[in-house]
RODODREN-694768 format. One record per residue (C-alpha): residue in one letter; x, y, z. Coordinates in nm, 3 decimals. Layout:
> res | px | py | pz
> A | X | Y | Z
...
END
This chain:
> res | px | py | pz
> X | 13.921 | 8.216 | 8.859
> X | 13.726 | 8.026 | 9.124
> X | 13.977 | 7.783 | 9.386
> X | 13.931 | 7.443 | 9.330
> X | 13.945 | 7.115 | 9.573
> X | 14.134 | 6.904 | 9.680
> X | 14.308 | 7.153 | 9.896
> X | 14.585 | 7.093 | 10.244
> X | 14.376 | 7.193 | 10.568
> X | 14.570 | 7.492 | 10.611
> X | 14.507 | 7.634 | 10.272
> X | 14.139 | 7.525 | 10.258
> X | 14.091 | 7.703 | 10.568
> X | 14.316 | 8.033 | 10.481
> X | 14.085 | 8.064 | 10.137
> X | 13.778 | 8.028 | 10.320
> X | 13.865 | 8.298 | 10.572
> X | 13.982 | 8.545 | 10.269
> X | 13.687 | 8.503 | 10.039
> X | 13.398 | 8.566 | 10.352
> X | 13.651 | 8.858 | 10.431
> X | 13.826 | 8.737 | 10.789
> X | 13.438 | 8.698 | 10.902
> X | 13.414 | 8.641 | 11.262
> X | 13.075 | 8.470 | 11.215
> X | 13.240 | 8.172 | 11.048
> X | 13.299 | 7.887 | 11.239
> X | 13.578 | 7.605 | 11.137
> X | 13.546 | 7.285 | 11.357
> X | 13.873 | 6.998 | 11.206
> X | 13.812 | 6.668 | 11.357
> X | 14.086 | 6.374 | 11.356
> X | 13.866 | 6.075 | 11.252
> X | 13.987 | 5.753 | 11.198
> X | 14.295 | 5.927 | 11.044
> X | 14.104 | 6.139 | 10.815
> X | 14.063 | 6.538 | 10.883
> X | 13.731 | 6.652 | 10.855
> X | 13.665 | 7.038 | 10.858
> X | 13.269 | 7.149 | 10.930
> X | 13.234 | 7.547 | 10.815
> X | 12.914 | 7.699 | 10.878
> X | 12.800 | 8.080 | 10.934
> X | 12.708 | 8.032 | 11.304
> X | 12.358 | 8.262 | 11.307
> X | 12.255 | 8.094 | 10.957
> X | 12.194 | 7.744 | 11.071
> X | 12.017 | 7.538 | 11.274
> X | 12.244 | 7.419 | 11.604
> X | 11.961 | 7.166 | 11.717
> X | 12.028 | 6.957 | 11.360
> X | 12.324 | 7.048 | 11.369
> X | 12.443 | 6.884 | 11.656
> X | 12.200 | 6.604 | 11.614
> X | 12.183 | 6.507 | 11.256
> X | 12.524 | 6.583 | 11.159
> X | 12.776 | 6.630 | 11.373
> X | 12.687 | 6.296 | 11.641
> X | 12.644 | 6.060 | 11.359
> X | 13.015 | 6.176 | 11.212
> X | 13.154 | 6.174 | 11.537
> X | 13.056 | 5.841 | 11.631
> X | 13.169 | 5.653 | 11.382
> X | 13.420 | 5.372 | 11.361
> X | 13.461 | 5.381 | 10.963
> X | 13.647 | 5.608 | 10.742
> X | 13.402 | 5.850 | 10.550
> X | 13.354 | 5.922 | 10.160
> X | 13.135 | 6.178 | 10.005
> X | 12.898 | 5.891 | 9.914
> X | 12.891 | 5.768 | 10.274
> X | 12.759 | 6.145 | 10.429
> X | 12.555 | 6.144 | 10.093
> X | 12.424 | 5.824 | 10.249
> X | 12.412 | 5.816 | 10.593
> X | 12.348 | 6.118 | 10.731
> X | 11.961 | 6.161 | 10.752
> X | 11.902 | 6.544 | 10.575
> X | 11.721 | 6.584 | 10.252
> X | 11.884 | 6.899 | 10.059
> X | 12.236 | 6.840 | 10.021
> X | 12.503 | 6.917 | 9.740
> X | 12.844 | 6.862 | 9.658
> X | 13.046 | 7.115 | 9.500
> X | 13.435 | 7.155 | 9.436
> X | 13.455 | 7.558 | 9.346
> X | 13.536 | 7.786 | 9.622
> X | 13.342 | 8.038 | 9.586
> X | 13.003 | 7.828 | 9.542
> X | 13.080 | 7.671 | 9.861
> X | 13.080 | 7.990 | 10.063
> X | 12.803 | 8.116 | 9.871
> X | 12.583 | 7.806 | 10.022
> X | 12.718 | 7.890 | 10.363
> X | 12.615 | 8.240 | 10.326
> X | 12.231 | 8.056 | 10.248
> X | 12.263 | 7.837 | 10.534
> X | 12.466 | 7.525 | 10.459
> X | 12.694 | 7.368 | 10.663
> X | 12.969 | 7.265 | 10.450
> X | 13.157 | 6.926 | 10.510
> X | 13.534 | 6.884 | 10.369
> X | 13.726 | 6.589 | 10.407
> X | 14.102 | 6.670 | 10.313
> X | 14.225 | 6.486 | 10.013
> X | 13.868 | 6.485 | 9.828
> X | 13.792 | 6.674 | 9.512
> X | 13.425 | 6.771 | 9.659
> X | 13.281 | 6.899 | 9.962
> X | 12.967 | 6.835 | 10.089
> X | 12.675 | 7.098 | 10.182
> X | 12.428 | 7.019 | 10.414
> X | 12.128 | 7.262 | 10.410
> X | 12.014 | 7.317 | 10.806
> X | 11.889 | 7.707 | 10.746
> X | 11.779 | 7.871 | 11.052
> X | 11.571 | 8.172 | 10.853
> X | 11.401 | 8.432 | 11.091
> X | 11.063 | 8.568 | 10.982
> X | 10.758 | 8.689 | 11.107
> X | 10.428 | 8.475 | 11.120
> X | 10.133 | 8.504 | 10.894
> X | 9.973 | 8.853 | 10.980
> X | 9.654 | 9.042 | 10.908
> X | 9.712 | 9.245 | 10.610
> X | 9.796 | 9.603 | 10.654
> X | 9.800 | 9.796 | 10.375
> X | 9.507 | 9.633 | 10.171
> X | 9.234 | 9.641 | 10.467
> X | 8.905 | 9.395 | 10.376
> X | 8.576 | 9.340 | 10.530
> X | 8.506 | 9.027 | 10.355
> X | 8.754 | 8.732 | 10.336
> X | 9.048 | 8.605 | 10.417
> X | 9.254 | 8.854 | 10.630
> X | 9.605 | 8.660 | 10.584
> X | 9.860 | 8.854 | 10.425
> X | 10.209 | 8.724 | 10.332
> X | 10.555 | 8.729 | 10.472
> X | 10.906 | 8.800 | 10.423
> X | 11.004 | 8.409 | 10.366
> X | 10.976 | 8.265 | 10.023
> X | 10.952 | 7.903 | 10.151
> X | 10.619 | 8.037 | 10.386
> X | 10.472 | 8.233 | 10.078
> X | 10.482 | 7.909 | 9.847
> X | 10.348 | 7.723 | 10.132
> X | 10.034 | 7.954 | 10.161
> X | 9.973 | 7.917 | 9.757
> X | 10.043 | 7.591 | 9.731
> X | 9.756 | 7.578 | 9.997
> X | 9.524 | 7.791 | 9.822
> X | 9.587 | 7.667 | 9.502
> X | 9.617 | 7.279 | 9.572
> X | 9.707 | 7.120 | 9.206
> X | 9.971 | 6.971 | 9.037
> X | 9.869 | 7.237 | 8.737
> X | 10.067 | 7.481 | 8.932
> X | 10.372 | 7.585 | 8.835
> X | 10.689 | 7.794 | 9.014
> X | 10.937 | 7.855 | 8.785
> X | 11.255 | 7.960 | 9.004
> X | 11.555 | 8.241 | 8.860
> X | 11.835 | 8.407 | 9.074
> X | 11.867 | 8.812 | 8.957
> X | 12.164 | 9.030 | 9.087
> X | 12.486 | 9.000 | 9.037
> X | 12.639 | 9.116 | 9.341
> X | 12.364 | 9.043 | 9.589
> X | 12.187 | 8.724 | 9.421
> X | 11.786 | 8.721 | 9.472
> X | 11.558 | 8.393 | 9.438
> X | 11.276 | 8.473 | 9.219
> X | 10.967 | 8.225 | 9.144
> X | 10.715 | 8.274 | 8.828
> X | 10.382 | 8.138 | 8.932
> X | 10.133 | 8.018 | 8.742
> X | 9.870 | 7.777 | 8.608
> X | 10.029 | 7.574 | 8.306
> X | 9.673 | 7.468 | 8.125
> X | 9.566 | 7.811 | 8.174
> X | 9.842 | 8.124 | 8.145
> X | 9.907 | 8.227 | 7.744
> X | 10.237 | 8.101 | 7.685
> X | 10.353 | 8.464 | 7.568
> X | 10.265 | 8.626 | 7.898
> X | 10.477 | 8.379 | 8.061
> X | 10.779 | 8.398 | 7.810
> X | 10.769 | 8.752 | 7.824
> X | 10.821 | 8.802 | 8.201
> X | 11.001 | 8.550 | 8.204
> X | 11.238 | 8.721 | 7.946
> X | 11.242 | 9.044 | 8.120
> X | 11.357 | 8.915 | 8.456
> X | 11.622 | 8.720 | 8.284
> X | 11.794 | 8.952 | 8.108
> X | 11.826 | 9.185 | 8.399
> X | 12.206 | 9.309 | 8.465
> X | 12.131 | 9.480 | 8.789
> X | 12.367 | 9.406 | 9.114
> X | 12.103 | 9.328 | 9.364
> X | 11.678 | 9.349 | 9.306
> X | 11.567 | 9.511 | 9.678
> X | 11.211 | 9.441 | 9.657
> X | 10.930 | 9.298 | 9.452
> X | 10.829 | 9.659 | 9.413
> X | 11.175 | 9.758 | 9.268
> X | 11.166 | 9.406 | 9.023
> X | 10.814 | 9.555 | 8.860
> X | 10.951 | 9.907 | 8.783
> X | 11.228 | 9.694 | 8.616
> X | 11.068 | 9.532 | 8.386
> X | 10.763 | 9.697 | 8.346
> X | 10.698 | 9.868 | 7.974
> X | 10.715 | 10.224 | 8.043
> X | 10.900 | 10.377 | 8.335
> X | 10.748 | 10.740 | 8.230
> X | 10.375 | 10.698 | 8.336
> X | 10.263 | 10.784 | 8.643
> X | 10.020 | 10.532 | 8.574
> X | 10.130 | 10.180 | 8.773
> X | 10.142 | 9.919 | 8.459
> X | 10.150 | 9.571 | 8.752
> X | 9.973 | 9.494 | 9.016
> X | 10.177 | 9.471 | 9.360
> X | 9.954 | 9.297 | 9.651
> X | 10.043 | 9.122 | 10.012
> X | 9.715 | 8.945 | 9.965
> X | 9.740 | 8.572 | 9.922
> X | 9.383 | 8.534 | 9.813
> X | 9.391 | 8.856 | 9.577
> X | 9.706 | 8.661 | 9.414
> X | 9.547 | 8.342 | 9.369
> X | 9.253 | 8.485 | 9.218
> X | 9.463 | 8.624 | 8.940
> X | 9.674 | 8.306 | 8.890
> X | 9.305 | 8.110 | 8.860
> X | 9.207 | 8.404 | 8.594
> X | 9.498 | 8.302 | 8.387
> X | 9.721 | 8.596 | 8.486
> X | 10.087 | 8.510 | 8.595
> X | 10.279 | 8.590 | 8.940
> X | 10.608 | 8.676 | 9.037
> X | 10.763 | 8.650 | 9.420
> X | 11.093 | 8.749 | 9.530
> X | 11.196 | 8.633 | 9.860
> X | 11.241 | 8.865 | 10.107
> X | 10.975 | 9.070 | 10.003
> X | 10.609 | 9.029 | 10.148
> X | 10.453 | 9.178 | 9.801
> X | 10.367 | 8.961 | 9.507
> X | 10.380 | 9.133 | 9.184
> X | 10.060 | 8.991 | 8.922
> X | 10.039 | 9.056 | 8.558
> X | 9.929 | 9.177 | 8.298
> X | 9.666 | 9.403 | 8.398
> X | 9.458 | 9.669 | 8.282
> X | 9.332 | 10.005 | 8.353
> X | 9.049 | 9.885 | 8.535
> X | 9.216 | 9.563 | 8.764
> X | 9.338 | 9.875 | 8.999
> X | 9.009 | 9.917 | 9.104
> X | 8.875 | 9.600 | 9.207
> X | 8.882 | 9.440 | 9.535
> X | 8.846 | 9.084 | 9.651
> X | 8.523 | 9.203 | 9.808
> X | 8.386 | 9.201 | 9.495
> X | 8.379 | 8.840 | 9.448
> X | 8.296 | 8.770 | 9.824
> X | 7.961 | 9.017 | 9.783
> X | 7.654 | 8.945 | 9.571
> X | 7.692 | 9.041 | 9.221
> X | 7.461 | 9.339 | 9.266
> X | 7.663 | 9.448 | 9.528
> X | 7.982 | 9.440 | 9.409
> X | 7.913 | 9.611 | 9.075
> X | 7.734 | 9.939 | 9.254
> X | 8.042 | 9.946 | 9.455
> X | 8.292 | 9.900 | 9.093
> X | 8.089 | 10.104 | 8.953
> X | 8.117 | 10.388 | 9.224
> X | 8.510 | 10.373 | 9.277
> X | 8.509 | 10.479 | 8.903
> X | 8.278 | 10.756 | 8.956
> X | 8.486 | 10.833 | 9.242
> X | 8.801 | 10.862 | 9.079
> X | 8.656 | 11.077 | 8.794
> X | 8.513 | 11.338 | 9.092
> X | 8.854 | 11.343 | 9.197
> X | 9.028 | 11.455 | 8.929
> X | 8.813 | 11.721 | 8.793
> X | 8.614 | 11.903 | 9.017
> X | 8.887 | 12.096 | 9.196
> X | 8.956 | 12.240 | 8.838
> X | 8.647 | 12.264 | 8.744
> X | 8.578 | 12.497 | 9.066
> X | 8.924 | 12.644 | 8.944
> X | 8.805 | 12.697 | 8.546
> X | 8.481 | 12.835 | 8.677
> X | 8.594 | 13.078 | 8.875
> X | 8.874 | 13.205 | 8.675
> X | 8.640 | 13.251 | 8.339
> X | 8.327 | 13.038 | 8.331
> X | 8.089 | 13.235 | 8.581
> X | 7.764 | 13.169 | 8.398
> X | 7.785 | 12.848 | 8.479
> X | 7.731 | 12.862 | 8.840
> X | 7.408 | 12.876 | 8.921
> X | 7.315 | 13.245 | 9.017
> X | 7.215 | 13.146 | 9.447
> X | 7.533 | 12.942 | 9.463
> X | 7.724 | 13.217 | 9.263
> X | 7.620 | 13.494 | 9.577
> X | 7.753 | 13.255 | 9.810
> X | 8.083 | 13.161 | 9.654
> X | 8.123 | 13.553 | 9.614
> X | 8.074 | 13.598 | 10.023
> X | 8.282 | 13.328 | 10.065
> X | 8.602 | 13.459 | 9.826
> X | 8.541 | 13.816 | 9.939
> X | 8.814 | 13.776 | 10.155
> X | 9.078 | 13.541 | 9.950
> X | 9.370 | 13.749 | 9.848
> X | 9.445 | 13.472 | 9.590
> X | 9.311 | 13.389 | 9.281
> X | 9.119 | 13.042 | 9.252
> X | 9.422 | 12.878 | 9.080
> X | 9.685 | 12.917 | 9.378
> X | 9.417 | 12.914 | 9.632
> X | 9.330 | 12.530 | 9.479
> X | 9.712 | 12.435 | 9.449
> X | 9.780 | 12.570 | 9.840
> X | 9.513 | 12.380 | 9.966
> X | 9.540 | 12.070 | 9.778
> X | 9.933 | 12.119 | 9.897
> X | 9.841 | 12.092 | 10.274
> X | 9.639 | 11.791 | 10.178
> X | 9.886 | 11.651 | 10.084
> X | 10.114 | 11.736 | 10.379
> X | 9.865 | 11.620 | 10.669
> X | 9.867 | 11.261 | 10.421
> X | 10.234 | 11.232 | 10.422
> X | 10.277 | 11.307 | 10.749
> X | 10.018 | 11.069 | 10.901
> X | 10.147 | 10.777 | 10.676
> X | 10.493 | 10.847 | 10.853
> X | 10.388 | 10.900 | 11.186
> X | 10.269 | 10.631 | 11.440
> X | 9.915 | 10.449 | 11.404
> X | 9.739 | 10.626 | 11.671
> X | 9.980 | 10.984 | 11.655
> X | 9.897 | 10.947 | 11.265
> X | 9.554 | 10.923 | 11.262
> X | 9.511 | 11.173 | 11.505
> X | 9.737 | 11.440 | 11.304
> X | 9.452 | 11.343 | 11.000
> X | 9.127 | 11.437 | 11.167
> X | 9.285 | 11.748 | 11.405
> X | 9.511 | 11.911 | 11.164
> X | 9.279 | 11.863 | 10.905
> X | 8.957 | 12.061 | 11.103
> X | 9.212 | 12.269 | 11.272
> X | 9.376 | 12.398 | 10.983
> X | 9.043 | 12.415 | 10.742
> X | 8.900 | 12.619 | 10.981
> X | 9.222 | 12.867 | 11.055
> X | 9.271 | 12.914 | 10.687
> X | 8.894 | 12.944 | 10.626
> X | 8.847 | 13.210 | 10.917
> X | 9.225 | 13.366 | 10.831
> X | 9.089 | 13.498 | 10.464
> X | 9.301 | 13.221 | 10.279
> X | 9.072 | 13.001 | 10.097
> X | 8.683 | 12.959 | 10.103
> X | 8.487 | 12.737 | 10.273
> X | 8.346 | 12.587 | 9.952
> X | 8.688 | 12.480 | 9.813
> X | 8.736 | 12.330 | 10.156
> X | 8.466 | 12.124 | 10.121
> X | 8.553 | 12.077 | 9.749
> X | 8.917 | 11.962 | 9.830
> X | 8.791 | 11.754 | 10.098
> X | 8.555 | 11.550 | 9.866
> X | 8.816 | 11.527 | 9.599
> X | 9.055 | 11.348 | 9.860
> X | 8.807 | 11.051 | 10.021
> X | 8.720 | 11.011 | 9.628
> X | 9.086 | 10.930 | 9.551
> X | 9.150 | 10.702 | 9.895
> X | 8.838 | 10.442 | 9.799
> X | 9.090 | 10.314 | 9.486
> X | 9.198 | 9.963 | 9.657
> X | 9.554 | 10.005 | 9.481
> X | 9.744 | 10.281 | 9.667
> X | 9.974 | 10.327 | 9.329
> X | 9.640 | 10.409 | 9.133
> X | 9.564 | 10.642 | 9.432
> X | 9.851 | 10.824 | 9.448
> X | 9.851 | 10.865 | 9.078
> X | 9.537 | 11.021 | 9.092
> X | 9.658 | 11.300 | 9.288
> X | 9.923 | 11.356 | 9.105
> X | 9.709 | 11.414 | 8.792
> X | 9.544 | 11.667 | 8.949
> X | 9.779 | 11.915 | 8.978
> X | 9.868 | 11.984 | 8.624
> X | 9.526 | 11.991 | 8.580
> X | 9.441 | 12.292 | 8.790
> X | 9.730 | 12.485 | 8.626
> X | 9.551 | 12.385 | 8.255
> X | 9.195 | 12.532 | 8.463
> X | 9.384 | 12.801 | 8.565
> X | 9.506 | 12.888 | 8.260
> X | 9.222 | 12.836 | 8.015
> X | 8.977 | 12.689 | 8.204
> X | 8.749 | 12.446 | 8.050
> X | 8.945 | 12.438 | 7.737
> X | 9.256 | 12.358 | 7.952
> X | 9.062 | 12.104 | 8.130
> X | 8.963 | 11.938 | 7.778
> X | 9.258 | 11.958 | 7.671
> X | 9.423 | 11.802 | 7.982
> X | 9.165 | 11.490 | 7.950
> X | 9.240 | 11.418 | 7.592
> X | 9.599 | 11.387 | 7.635
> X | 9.573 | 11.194 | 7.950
> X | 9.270 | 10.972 | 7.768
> X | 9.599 | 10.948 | 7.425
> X | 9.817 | 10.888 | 7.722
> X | 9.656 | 10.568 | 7.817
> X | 9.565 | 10.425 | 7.490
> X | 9.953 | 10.415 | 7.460
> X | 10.009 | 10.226 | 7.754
> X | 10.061 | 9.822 | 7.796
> X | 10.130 | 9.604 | 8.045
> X | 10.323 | 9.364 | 7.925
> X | 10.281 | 9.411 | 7.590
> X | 9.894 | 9.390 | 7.605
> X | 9.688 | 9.715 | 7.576
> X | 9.644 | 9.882 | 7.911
> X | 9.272 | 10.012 | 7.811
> X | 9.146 | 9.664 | 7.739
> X | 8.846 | 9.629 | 7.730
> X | 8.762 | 9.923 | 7.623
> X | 9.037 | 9.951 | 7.342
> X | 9.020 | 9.721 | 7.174
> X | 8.691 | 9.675 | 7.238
> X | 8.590 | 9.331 | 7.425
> X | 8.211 | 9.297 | 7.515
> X | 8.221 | 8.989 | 7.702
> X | 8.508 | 9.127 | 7.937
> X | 8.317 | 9.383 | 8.075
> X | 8.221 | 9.161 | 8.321
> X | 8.545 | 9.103 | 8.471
> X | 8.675 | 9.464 | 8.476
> X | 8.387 | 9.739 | 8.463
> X | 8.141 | 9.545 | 8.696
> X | 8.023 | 9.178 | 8.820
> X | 7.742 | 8.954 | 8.664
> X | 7.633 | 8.623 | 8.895
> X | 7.896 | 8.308 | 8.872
> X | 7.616 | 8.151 | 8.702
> X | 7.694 | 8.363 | 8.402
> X | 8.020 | 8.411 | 8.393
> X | 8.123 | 8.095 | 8.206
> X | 8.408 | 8.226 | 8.020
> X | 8.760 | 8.346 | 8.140
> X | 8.847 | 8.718 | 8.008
> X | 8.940 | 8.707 | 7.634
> X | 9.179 | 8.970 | 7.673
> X | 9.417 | 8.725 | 7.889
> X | 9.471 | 8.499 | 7.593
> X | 9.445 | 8.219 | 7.847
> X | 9.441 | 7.857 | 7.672
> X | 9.081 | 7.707 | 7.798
> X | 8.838 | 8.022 | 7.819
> X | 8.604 | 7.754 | 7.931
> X | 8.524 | 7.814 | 8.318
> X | 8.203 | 7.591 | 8.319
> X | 7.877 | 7.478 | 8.116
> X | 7.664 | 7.755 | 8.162
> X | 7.346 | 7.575 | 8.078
> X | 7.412 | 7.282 | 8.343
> X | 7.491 | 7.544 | 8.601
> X | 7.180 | 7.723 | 8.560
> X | 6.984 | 7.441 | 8.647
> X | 6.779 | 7.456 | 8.941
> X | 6.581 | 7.134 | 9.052
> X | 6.397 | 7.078 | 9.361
> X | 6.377 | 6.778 | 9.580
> X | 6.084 | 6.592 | 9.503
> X | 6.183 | 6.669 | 9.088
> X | 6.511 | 6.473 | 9.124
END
């Protein structure tokens, strides 16, 4: 059971020593005023000793009456202040930044909020690189974040639903979106989720989404996670709904479907033409990726007469050599792949991308002129790779890879059949899938025509007058198409 006020000086000032653990970072100031003792707590590296000193501490000093409560309330020129009379609540402000006034004798004390939060500035973004737009990403502070949307997104429609998750390390959490626009049960349900989590602390956004996401057995990533302000807003403005945590520079935006993972922001900021070829060829991209390293394996293994008969004489010079069979010669290489990837993500910038391009030619060649693999499955591997790196979502990326491998050992084992086989079940796979409760395949399954538009490529603003139906947003009304299609010259007006 939580202490409770009014407490003596010396007891007030034991308890709050006990429950922040003898913490040499608090700091207990008693002044004798007008016959009253005043204690000021505060965590010293949590506030703000500018305010401090001159909003707070001068005006109590120098005054010739008694103080209340309702005078501090009153007088003392700071906007975010509370008054609480539990223990424990009180050093749970301090911990936030408060400065906590007590005046001995009074059932309340008073918290001043003078936080002195350290966090980097607004950035370029690094992990979602553009060529088009807005290069801001966000930040570690919540308060800066919510700044930067409310920018963006400059109407009263918007809404930021706060929560606190964890119950031994508490974490704010807002739920952004547009009221007139987001389907109520989107909202509810996220809502919901978050809510009824029973974790003891939520680390990051990314940890929060794997929490509440519908299945945590997919390699497939079911929200979107993005440190792109205008990426974020875009979705909120489509009807979709965001979540922040603070300290945590990724926003987390759902639902989404299969196809969200592969569009960029560039898409919008590029003609219409433009930014469907490119769509268009991120999906081809990722379909390269996953089969033709076992197709090359399936072909090999059992499926020669399907090689054409001049590239068949080559492939044999070029495996003459290969003490493997296709299957593990396709799993080492991908394998190294893999390894030069890791390691330049974990290295520094310049060391990293270095390790990329050298060990990459320097290895491909050593392995090629060592006997190990063939120069065809070099190149093979090699185009399978940049095909999985143009996804914009890193999660989709990765996942990508990942598929491959079991489908090499299906090639492997009964080639083409194997590799039917392996595409049905993942094709079963993903019909199964939602993202927060709505279908992951939309909108293909169930089938949506006018959707296509916003997922499987770009038509011009001037016909895109409707919001996706799949969203189950409230107004699917963007614009009137016919009045923007107007075109009148000067001298007709």
């Amino acid at each position: 059971m939580s202490l409770l006020l009014p407490m003596k000086k010396e007891e007030y000032l034991s308890s709050s020593k006990e429950l922040l653990n003898q913490s040499p970072d608090l700091v207990q100031k008693v002044f004798n005023h007008e016959g009253q003792l005043i204690i000021v707590q505060f965590i010293h590296y949590q506030i703000n000793k500018d305010q401090l000193e001159d909003e707070l501490l001068e005006i109590i000093t120098k005054s010739n009456r008694p103080w209340t409560n309702e005078a501090l309330l009153n007088k003392i020129p700071i906007a975010s202040t509370k008054q609480e009379n539990k223990m424990d609540a009180i050093i749970e402000q301090m911990i936030h930044g408060s400065v906590c006034i007590y005046i001995e004798g009074e059932k309340e004390a008073t918290l001043f909020a003078l936080p002195n939060q350290e966090h980097r500035s607004l950035n370029q973004a690094e992990t979602e690189s553009l060529v088009f737009g807005p290069q801001v990403s966000f930040t570690e502070s919540l308060m800066t974040n919510l700044n930067v949307i409310r920018w963006r997104l400059d109407t009263s429609d918007l809404v930021t639903e706060k929560l606190i998750v964890g119950e031994r390390i508490k974490s704010e959490i807002r739920i952004v979106y547009l009221k007139s626009l987001a389907d109520t049960e989107n909202v509810d349900t996220i809502r919901q989720r978050i809510s009824d989590l029973k974790v003891p602390e939520v680390e990051d956004t990314s940890v929060l989404g794997q929490l509440i996401e519908d299945s945590s057995s997919t390699v497939f990533p079911q929200l979107i996670f993005t440190e792109l302000p205008d990426r974020f807003c875009q979705a909120i403005v489509k009807g979709r709904v965001g979540v922040m945590v603070d300290k945590s520079p990724t926003m987390l935006i759902g639902p989404m479907n299969l196809f969200s993972f592969f569009e960029s922001t560039e898409d919008l900021y590029m003609r219409w033409n433009m930014g469907s070829f490119i769509r268009l060829l991120r999906f081809i991209s990722m379909a390269l990726s996953i089969i033709l390293t076992p197709m090359y394996v399936a072909a090999l293994t059992f499926h020669y007469e399907i090689i054409p008969s001049t590239l068949l004489v080559s492939l044999g010079q070029s495996r003459s050599t290969v003490p493997f069979p296709p299957v593990l010669e396709a799993l080492l290489l991908e394998m190294l792949i893999e390894l030069l990837r890791e390691a330049g993500a974990r290295l520094p910038t310049k060391v990293g991308q270095t390790m990329g391009i050298v060990g990459g030619i320097v290895l491909g060649q050593a392995a090629v002129e060592a006997g190990f693999t063939s120069n065809i499955l070099i190149i093979i591997i090699a185009l399978s790779a940049l095909a999985s790196f143009t996804a914009p979502s890193y999660l989709m990326g990765t996942a990508v890879r990942i598929i491959r491998f079991p489908m090499i050992l299906l090639a492997g084992a009964w080639g083409i059949i194997g590799i039917v086989f392996a595409l049905s079940f993942l094709v079963i796979h993903l019909l199964k899938q939602k993202s927060l409760g709505r279908p992951y395949l939309s909108p293909i399954y169930p089938l949506q025509w006018g959707d296509f538009n916003e997922s499987i490529f770009r038509v011009p603003f001037q016909k895109n007058a409707e919001r996706s139906k799949s969203l189950m947003t409230k107004d699917r009304s963007r614009y009137n198409e016919s009045k923007a299609a107007e075109r009148n010259d000067v001298d007709r007006l």
